[in-house]
N, C-alpha and C positions, 0 to 999 in steps of 0.2 A: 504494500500500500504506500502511496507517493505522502509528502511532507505536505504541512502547510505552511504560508509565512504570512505575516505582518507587515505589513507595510506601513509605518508614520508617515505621514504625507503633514509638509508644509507646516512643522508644529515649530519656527523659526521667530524671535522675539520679533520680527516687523511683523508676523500676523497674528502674535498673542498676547504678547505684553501691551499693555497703556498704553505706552508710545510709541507703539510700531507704527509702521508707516502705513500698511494694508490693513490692521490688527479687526482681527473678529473679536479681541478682546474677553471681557467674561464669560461668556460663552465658551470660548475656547480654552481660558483656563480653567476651567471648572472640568473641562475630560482629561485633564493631566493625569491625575492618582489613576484613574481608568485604565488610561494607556501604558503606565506603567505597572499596573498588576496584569494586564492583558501579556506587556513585553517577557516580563519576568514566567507566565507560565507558559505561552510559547518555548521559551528557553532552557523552563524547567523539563520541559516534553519533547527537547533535542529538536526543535521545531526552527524554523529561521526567521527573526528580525529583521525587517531593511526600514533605514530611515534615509526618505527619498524627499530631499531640499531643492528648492529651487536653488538656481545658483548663475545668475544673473551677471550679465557687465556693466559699467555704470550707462553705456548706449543701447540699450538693450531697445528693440522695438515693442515690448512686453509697455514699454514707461510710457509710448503713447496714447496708451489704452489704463493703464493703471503710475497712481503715483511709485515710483522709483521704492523697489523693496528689496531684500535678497542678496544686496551685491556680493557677490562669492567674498571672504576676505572678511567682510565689517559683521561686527556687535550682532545687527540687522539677522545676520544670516545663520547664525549660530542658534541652538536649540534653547528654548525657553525654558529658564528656569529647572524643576527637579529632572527634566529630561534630559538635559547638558550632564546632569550629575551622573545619571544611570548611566547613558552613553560612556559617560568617560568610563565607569565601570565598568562594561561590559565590552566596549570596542573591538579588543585582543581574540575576543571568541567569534572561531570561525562561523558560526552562525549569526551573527551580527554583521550586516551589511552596510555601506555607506553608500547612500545614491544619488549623485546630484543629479539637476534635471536643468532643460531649459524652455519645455516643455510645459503645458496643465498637463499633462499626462506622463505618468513615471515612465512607461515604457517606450514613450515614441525616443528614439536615436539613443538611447541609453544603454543597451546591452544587458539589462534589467530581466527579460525571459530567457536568453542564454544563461545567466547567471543562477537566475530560482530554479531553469530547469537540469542546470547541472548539477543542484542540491536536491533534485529529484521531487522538485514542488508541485502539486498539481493542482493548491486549492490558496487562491491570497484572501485575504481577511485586511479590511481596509482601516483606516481612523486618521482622523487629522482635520485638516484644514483645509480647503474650505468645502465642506457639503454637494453645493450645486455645480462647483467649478471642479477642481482639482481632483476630489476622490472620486465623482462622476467620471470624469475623463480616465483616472486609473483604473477604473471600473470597464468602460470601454474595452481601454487598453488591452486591460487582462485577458478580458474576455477574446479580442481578437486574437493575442495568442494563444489560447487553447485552454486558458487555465478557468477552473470555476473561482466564483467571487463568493466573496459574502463582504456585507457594509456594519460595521457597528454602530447602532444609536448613539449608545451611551458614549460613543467615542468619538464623534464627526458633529463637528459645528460650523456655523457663517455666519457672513455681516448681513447677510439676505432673509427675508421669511419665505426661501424657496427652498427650504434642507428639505422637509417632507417630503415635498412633491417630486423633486430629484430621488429621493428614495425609493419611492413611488417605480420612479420611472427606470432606474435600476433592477428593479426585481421583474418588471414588465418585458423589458428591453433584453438585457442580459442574465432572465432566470438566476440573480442575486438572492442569495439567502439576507435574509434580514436581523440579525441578533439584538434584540433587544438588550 
């Protein structure tokens, strides 16, 4: 039977913290402990972790469309808070991944399903940031490689009142398990 992973999507202090530049803000901090008992038993069940950031240049054509976030390199880009912590704990284990992106979607040009499926993944399990955008699109994504999805509530927020209906439209679209 194939592995599953996790995927953190965009949980970067410009879309979590107060003063991020993009920040879903409370919302988003509020599924931190979530995401870290999710990561930890993943890990405990030899399961794989990827934590897939944007990771932007300061010209990025993404800034015409959204305020300027993510710059690979800056404060901005690095993980919010107790998950910077975890990370750094865990990073050494080959089950923990690091995936930048440039991309809403983890998987487009990233080498992201070469990677899961060399660890023998067949099912991702999504959280993060932001709902309708990004974990949508890695939802997609997955899906178009071959992999089955699942989205977690408790784990996925936005600056939008569109997370539902994207959820919705995940489980509609790409037969997505739903975890409450």
């Amino acid at each position: 039977m194939g592995k599953e992973a996790l995927i953190i999507v965009d949980m970067s202090n410009d879309f979590v913290a107060d003063e991020g530049s993009l920040t879903a803000g409370k919302p988003a901090q509020e599924i931190v402990p979530y995401i870290i008992e999710k990561a930890n038993e993943f890990l405990a069940n030899d399961q794989v972790v990827v934590v897939a950031m944007d990771a932007h240049q300061e010209n990025d054509e993404h800034f015409e469309l959204w305020p300027a976030h993510n710059i690979a390199g800056t404060k901005g880009q690095e993980l919010y808070g107790d998950l910077f912590d975890w990370y750094k704990e865990h990073e050494t284990n080959p089950n923990v991944l690091m995936q930048p992106k440039t991309n809403y979607n983890a998987f487009f040009n990233t080498g992201l399903a070469e990677n899961l499926k060399s660890h023998n993944v067949e099912k991702v399990h999504v959280v993060g940031v932001c709902t309708d955008i990004c974990n949508y699109l890695t939802i997609a994504g997955a899906d178009a490689e071959g992999f089955k999805t699942a989205i977690h509530k408790r784990g996925s927020a936005t600056f939008t009142d569109l997370g539902e209906t994207f959820i919705q439209h995940m489980k509609t679209c790409f037969f997505t398990d739903i975890i409450e």
